[in-house]
N, C-alpha and C positions, 0 to 999 in steps of 0.2 A: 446531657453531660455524662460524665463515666464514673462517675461517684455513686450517681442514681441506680449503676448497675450490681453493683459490689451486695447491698442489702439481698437484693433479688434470688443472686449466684447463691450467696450464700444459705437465704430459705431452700431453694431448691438441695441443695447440699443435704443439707438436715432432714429434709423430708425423704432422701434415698436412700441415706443411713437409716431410719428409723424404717423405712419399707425391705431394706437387706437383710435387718436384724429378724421382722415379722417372718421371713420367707426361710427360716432356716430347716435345714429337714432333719430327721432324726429317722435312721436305721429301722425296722420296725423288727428286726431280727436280733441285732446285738445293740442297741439300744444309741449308736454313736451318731455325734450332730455333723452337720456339712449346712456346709451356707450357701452349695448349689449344687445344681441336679447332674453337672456332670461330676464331680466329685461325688453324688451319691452314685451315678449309675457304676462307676469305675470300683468303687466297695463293694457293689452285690456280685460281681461277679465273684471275689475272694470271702464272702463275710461266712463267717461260722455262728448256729447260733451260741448263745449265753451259756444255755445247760452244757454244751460240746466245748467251753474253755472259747468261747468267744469273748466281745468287747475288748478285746486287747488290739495291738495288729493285724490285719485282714491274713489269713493263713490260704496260699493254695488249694484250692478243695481238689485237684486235677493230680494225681501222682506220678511221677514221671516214669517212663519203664525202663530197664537195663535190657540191653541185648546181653544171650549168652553164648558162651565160644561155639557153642555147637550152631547153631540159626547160620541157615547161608547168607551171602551175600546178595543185597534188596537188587532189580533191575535196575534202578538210578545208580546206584552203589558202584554195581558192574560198569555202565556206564560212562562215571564217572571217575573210574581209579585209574591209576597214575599207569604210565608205560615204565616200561626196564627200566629204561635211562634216568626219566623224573626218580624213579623210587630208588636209585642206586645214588643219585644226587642227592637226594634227602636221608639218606639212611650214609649205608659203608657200601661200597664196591661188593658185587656179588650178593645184596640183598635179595634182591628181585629173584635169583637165580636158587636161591634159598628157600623160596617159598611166602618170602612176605610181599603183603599189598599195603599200599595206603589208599584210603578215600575218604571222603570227604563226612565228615563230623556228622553233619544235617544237610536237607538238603538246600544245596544255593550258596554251603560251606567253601566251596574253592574258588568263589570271587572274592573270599575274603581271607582266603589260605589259610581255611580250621580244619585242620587233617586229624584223619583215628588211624593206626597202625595198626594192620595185622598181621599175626604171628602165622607161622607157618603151621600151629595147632590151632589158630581158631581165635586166640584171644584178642580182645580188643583191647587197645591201649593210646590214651587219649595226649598223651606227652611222648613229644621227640625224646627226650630227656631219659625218658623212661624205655621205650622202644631200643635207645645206645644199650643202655644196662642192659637190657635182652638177650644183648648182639650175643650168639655162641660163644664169642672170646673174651664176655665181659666188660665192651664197652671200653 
């Protein structure tokens, strides 16, 4: 009958609970608990240890790098930067012919239309918005 099963379901229950709770892991760097191994493996990759202001939030250890105006343009970059026409459609009329490029943020950026502006000095600049304001005549 299905009454008979209910007890059962439910021992089973309780015994999984009590084996989830036994299996929990604990950081051996910043001392933080997880109740499963993917959730630990995904914290080692960011965990700081305790002495360095760990146990809090898992912090970046990887720092990210700024290009600066001077660094040319990467071969993908080349690549991938916009012709006249695109960059004088995304900018003002006579951009392109100015000196500025656009291309692409990172790469694999222009299937998702994340463009960087560059200046006709070198500068990079990561806002449409910002790049108007540049314009010679102030946007």
């Amino acid at each position: 009958s299905g009454s008979g099963d209910a007890p059962g379901t439910l021992l089973w229950q309780a015994s999984r609970a009590v084996e989830s709770v036994a299996t929990l892991s604990v950081c051996g760097i910043c001392g933080n608990s997880f109740q499963n191994a993917g959730a630990m493996k995904s914290h080692r990759r960011f965990c700081k240890p305790v002495e360095a202001g760990g146990g809090g939030p898992p912090q970046p250890v990887k720092k990210r790098r700024v290009r600066s105006a001077e660094e040319p343009l990467l071969d993908w970059e080349q690549e991938q930067m916009l012709g006249e026409r695109a960059v004088d459609a995304k900018l003002w009329p006579g951009a392109y012919a100015s000196g500025w490029r656009v291309v692409p943020k990172y790469r694999g950026a222009e299937k998702r239309c994340h463009w960087s502006y560059v200046s006709p000095e070198g500068a990079r600049i990561t806002s449409k918005s910002a790049a108007l304001q540049a314009q010679p005549d102030g946007g």
